[in-house]
Structures are given as C-alpha cells and as structure tokens.
Jmol script that loads the backbone (N, CA, C; Angstrom):
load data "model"
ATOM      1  N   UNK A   1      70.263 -41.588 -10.036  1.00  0.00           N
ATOM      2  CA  UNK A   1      69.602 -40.654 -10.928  1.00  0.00           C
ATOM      3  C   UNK A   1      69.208 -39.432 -10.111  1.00  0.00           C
ATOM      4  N   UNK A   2      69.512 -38.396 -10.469  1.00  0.00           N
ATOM      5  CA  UNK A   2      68.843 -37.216  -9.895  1.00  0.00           C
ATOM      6  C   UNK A   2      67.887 -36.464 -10.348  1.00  0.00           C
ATOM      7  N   UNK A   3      67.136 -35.734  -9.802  1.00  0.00           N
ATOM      8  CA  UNK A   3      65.898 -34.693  -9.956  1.00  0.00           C
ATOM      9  C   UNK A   3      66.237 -33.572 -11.104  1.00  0.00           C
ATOM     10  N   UNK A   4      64.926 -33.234 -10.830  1.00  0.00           N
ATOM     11  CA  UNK A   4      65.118 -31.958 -11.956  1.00  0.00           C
ATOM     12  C   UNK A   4      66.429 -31.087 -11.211  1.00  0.00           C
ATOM     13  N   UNK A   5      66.227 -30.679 -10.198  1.00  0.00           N
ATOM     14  CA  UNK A   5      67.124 -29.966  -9.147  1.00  0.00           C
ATOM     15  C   UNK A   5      68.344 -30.118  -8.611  1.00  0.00           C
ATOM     16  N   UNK A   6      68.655 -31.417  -9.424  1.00  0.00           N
ATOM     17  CA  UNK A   6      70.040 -31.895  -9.037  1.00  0.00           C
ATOM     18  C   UNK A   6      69.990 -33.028  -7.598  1.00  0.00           C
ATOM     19  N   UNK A   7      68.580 -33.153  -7.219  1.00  0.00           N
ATOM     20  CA  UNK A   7      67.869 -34.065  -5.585  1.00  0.00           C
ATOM     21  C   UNK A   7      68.169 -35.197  -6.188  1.00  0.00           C
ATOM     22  N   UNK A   8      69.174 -36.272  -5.486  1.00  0.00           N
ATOM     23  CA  UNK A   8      68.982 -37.315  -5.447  1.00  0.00           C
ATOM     24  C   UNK A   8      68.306 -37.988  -5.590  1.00  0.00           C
ATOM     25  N   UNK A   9      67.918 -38.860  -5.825  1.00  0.00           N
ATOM     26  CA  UNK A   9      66.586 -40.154  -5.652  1.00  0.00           C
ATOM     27  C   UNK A   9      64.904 -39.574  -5.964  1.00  0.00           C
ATOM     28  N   UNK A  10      64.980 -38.325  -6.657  1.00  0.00           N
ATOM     29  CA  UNK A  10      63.791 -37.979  -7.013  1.00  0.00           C
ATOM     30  C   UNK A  10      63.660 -38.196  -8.386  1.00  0.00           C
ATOM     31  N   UNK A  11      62.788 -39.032  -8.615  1.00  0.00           N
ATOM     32  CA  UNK A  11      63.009 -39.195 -10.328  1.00  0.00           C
ATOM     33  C   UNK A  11      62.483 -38.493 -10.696  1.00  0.00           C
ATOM     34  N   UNK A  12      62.458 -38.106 -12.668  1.00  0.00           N
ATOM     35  CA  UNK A  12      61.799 -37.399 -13.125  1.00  0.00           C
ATOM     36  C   UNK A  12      60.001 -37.434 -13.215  1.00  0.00           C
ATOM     37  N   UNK A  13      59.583 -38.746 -13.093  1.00  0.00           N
ATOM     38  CA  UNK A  13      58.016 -39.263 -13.317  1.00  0.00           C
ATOM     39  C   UNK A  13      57.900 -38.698 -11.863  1.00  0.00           C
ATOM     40  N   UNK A  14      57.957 -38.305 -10.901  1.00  0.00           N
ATOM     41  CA  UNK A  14      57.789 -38.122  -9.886  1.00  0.00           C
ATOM     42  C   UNK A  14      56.937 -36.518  -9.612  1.00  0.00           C
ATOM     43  N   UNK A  15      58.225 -35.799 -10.510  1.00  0.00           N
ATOM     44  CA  UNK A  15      57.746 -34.310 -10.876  1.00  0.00           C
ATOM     45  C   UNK A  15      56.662 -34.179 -11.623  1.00  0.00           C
ATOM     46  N   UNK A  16      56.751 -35.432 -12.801  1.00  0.00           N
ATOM     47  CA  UNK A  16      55.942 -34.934 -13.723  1.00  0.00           C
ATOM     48  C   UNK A  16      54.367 -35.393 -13.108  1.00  0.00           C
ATOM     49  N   UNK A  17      54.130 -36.174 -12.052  1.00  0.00           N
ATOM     50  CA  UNK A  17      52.925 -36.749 -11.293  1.00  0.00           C
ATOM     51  C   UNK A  17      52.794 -35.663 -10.387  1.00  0.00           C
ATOM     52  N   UNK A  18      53.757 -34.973  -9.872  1.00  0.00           N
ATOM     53  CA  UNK A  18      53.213 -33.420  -8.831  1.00  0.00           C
ATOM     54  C   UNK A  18      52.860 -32.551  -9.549  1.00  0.00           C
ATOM     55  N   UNK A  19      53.155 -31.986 -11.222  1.00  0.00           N
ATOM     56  CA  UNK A  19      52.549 -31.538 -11.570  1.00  0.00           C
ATOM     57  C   UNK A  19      51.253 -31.496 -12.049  1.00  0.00           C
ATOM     58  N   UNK A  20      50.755 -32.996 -12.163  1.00  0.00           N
ATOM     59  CA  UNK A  20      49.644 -33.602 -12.759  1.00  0.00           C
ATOM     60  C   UNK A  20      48.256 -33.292 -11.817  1.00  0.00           C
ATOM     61  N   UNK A  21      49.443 -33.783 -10.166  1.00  0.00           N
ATOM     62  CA  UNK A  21      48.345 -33.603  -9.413  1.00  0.00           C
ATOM     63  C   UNK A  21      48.218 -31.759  -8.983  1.00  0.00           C
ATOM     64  N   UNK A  22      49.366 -30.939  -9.318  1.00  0.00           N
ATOM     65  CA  UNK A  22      48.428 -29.129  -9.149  1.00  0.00           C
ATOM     66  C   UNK A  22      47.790 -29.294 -10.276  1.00  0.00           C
ATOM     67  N   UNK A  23      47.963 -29.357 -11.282  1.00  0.00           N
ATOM     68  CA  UNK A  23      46.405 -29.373 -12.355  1.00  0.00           C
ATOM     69  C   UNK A  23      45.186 -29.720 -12.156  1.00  0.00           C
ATOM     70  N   UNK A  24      45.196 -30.953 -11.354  1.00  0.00           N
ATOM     71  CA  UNK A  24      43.759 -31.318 -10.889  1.00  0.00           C
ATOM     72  C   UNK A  24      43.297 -30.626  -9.856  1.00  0.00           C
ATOM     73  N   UNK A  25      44.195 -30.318  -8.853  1.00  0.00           N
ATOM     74  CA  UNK A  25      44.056 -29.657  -8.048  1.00  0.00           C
ATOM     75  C   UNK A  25      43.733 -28.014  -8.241  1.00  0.00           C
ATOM     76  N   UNK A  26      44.223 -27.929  -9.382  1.00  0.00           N
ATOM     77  CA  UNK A  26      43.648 -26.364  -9.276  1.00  0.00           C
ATOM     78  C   UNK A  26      42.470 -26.598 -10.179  1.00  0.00           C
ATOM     79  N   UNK A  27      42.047 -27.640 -10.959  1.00  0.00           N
ATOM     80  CA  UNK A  27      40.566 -27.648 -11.874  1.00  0.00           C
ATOM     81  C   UNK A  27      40.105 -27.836 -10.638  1.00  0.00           C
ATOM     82  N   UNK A  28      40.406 -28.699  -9.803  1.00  0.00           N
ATOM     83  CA  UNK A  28      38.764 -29.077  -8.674  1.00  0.00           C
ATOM     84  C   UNK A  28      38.869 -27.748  -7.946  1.00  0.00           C
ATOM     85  N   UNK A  29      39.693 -26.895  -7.763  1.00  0.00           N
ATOM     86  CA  UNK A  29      39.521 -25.538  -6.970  1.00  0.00           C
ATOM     87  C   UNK A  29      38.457 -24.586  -7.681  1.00  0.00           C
ATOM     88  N   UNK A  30      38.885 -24.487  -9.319  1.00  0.00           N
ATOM     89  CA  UNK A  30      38.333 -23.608 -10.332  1.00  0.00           C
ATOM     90  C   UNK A  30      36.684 -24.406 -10.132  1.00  0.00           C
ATOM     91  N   UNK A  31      36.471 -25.440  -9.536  1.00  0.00           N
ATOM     92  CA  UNK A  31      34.984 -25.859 -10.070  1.00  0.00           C
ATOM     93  C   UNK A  31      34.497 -25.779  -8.936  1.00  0.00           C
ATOM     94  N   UNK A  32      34.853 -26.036  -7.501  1.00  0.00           N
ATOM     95  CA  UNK A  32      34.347 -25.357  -6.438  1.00  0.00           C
ATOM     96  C   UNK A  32      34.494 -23.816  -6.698  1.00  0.00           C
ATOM     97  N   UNK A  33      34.967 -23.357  -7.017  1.00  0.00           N
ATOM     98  CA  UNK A  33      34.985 -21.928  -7.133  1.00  0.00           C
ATOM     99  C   UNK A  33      33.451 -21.510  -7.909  1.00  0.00           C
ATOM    100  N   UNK A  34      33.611 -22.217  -8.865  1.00  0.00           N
ATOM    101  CA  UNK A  34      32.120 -21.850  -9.746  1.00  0.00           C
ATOM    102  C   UNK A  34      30.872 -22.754  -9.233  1.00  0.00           C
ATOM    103  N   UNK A  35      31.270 -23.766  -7.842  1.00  0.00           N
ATOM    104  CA  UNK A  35      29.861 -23.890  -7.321  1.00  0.00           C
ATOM    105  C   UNK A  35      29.733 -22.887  -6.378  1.00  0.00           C
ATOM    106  N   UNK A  36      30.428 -22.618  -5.700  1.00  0.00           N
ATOM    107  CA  UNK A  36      30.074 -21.528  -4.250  1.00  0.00           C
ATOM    108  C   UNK A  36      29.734 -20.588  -5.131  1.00  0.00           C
ATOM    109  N   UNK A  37      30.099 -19.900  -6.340  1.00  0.00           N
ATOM    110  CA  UNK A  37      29.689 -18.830  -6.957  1.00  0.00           C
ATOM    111  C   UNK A  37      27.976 -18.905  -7.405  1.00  0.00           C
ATOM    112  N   UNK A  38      27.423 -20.339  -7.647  1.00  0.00           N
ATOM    113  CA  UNK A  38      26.147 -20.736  -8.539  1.00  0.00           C
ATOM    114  C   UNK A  38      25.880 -20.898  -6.644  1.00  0.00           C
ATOM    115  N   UNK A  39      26.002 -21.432  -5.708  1.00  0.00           N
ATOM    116  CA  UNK A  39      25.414 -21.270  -4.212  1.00  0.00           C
ATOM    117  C   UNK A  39      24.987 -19.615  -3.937  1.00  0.00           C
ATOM    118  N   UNK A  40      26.353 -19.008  -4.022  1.00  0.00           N
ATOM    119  CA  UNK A  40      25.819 -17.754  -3.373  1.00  0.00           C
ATOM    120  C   UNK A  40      24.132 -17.136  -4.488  1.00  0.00           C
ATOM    121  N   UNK A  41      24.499 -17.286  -5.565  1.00  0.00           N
ATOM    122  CA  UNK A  41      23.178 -16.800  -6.852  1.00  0.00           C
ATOM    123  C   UNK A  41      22.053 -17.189  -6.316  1.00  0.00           C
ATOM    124  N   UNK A  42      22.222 -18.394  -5.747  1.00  0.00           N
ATOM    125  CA  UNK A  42      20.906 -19.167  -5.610  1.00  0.00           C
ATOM    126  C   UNK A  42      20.235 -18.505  -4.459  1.00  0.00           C
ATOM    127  N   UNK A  43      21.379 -18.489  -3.201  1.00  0.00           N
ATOM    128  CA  UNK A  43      21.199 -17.837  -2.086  1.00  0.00           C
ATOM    129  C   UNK A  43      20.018 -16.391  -1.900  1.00  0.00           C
ATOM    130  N   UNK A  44      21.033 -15.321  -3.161  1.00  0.00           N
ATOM    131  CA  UNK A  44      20.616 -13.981  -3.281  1.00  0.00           C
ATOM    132  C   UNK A  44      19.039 -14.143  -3.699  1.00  0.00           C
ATOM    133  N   UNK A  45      18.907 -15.272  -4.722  1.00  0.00           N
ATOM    134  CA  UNK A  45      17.533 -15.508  -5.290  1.00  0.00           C
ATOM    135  C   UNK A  45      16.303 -15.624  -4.389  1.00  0.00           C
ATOM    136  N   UNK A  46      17.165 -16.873  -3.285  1.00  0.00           N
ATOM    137  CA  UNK A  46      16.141 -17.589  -2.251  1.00  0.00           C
ATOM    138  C   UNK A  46      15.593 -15.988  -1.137  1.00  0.00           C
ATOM    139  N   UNK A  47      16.774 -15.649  -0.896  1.00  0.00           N
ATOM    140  CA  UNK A  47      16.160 -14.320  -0.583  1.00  0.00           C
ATOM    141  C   UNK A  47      15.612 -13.201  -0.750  1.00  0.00           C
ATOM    142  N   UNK A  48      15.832 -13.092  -1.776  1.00  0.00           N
ATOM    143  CA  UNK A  48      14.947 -11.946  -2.629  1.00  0.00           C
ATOM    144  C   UNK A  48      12.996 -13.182  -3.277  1.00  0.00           C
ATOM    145  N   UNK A  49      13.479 -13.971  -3.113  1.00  0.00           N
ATOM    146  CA  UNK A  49      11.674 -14.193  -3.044  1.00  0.00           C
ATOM    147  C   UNK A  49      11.166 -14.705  -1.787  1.00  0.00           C
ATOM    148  N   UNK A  50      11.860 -14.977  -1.264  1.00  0.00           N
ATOM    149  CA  UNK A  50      11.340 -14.904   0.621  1.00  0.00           C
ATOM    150  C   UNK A  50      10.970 -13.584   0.734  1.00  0.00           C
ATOM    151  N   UNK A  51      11.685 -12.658   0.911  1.00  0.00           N
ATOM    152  CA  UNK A  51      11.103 -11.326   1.159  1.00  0.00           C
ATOM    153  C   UNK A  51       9.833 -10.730   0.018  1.00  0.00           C
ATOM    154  N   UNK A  52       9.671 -10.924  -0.932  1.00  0.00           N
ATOM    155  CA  UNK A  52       8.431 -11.300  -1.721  1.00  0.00           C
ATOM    156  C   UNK A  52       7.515 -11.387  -1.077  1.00  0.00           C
ATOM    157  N   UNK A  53       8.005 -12.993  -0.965  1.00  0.00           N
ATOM    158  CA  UNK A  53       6.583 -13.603  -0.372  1.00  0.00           C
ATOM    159  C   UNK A  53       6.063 -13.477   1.215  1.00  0.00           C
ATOM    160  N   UNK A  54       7.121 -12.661   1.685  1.00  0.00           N
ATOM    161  CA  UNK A  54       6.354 -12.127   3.193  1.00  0.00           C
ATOM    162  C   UNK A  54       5.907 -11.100   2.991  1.00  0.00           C
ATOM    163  N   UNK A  55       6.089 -10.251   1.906  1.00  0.00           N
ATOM    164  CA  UNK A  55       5.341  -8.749   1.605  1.00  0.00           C
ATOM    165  C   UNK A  55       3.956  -9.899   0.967  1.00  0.00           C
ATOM    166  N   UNK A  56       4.161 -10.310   0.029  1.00  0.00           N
ATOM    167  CA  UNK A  56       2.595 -10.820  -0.042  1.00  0.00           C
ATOM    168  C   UNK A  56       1.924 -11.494   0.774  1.00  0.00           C
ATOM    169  N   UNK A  57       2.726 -12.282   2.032  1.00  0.00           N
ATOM    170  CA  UNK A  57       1.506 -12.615   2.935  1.00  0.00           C
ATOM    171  C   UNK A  57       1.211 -11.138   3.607  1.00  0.00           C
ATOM    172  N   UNK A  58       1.868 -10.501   4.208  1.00  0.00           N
ATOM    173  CA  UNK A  58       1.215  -9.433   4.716  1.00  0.00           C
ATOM    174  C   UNK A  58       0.324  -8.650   4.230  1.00  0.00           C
ATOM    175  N   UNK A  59       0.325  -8.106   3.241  1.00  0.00           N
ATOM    176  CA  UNK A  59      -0.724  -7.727   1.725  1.00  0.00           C
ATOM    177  C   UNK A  59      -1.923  -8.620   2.130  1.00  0.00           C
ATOM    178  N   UNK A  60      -1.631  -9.997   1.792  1.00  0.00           N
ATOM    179  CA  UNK A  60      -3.092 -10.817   1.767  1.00  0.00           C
ATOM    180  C   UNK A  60      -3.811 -10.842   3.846  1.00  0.00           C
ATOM    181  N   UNK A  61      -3.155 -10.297   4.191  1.00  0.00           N
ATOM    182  CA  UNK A  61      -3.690 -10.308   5.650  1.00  0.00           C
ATOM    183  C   UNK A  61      -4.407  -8.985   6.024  1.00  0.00           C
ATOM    184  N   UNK A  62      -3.751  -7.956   5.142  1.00  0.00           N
ATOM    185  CA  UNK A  62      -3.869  -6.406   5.565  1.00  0.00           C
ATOM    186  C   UNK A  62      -5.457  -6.635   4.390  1.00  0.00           C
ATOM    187  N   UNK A  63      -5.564  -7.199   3.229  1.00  0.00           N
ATOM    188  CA  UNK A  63      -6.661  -7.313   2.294  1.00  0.00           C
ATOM    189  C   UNK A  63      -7.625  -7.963   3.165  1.00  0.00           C
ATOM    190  N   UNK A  64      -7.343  -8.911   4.173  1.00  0.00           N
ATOM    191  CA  UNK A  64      -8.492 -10.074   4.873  1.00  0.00           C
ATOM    192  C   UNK A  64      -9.092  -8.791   6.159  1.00  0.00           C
ATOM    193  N   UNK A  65      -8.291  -8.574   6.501  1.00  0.00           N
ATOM    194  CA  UNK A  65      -8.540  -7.795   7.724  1.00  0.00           C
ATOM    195  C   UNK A  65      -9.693  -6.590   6.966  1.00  0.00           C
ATOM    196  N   UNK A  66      -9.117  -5.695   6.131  1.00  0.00           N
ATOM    197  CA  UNK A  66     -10.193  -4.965   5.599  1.00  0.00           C
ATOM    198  C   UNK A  66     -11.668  -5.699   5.154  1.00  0.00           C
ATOM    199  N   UNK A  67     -11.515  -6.848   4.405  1.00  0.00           N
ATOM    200  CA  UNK A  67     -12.715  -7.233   4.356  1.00  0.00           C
ATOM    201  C   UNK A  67     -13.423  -7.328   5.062  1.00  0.00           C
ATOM    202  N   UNK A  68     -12.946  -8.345   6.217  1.00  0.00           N
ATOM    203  CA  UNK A  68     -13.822  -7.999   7.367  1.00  0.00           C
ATOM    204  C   UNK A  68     -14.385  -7.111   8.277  1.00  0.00           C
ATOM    205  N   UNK A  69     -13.924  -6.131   8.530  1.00  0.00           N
ATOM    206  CA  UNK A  69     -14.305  -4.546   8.746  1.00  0.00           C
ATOM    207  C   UNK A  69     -15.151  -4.198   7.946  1.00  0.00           C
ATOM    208  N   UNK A  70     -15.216  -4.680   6.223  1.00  0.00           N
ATOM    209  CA  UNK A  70     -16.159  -4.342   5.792  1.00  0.00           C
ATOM    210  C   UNK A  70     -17.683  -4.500   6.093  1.00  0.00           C
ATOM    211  N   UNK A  71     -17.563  -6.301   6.164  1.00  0.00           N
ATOM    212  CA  UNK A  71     -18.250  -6.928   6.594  1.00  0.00           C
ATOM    213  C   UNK A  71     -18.515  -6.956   7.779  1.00  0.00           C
ATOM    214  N   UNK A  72     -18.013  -6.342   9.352  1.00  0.00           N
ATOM    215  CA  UNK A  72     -18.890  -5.841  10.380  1.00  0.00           C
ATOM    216  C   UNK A  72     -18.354  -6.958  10.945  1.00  0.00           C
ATOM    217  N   UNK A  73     -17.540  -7.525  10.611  1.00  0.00           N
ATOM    218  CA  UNK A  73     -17.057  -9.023  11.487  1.00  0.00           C
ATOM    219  C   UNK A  73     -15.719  -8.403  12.529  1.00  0.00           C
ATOM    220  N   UNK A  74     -15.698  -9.527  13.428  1.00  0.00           N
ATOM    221  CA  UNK A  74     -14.558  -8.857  14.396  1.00  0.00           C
ATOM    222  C   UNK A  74     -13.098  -9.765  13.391  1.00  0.00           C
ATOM    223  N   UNK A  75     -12.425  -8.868  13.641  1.00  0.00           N
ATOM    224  CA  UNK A  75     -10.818  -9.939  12.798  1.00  0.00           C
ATOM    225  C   UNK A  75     -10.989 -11.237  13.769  1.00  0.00           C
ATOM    226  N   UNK A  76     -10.405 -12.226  13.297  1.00  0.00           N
ATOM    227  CA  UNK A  76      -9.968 -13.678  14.065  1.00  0.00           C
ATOM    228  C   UNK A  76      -8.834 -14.014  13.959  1.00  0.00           C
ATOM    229  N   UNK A  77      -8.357 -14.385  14.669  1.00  0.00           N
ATOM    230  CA  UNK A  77      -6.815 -14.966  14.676  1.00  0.00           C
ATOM    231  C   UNK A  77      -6.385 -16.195  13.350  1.00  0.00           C
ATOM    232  N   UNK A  78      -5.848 -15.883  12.474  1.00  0.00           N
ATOM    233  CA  UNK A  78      -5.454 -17.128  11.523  1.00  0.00           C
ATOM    234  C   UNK A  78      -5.396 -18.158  11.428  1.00  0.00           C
ATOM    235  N   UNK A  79      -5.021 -18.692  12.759  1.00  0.00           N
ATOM    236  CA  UNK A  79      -4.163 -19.910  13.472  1.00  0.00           C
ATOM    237  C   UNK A  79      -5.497 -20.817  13.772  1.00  0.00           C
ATOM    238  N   UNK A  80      -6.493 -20.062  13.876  1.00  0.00           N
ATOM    239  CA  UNK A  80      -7.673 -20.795  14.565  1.00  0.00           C
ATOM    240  C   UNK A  80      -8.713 -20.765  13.475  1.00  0.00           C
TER     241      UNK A  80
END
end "model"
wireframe off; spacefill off
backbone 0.3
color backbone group
C-alpha cells in the first residue's frame, strides 16, 4: 500500500494521525500563546503597582519626617 505521496509503507491512518497531532500542536501553541500574553498583563500590572506603592511609602516617610520637625523631635531611623 502506498502513501498519500506515492511512499511506500506509509499508510493512510498514519497521515491522518500527523495531522491530528499539528492540530493539537498548534491549539497547545495558540494557548501558551494566550498564557504568556495573560503573564506579560499581569507582569505590566505587578509593576505598575510596585511603583505605586514605593511612591506611597516614600510619601508616608516624607509625611513622618515632617511631623516630626513639627513636633521638635529629631527623625529616627525606621528600622529601629
């Protein structure tokens, strides 16, 4: 029996299982494709509120520091 191609000993179920498997193969590509796409989103997100939230700690440090100046106190180190 020969192939689609005229190949010897390649049967037809053979082709029709390589095609089966680029179909899956290109859905599992198409769905990694749309996770790295939902990764990078998440990414842009995680960084855009990191940088947020280091403008608001600095804000809440630059607010502490004035208070205390108000209050006649010397600043103190955070940590301590």
């Amino acid at each position: 029996m020969s192939g689609p191609n005229g190949d010897l000993g390649m049967p037809v179920e053979a082709d029709a299982e390589g095609e089966d498997d680029e179909a899956e193969y290109a859905a599992i590509n198409s769905m990694l494709d749309q996770i790295n796409s939902c990764l990078d989103h998440l990414e842009e997100k995680n960084d855009h509120l990191h940088a947020r939230l280091q403008e608001l700690l600095e804000s809440n440090r630059q607010t502490r520091l004035e208070f205390q100046q108000q209050l006649g106190e010397a600043p103190s180190d955070a940590s301590t």
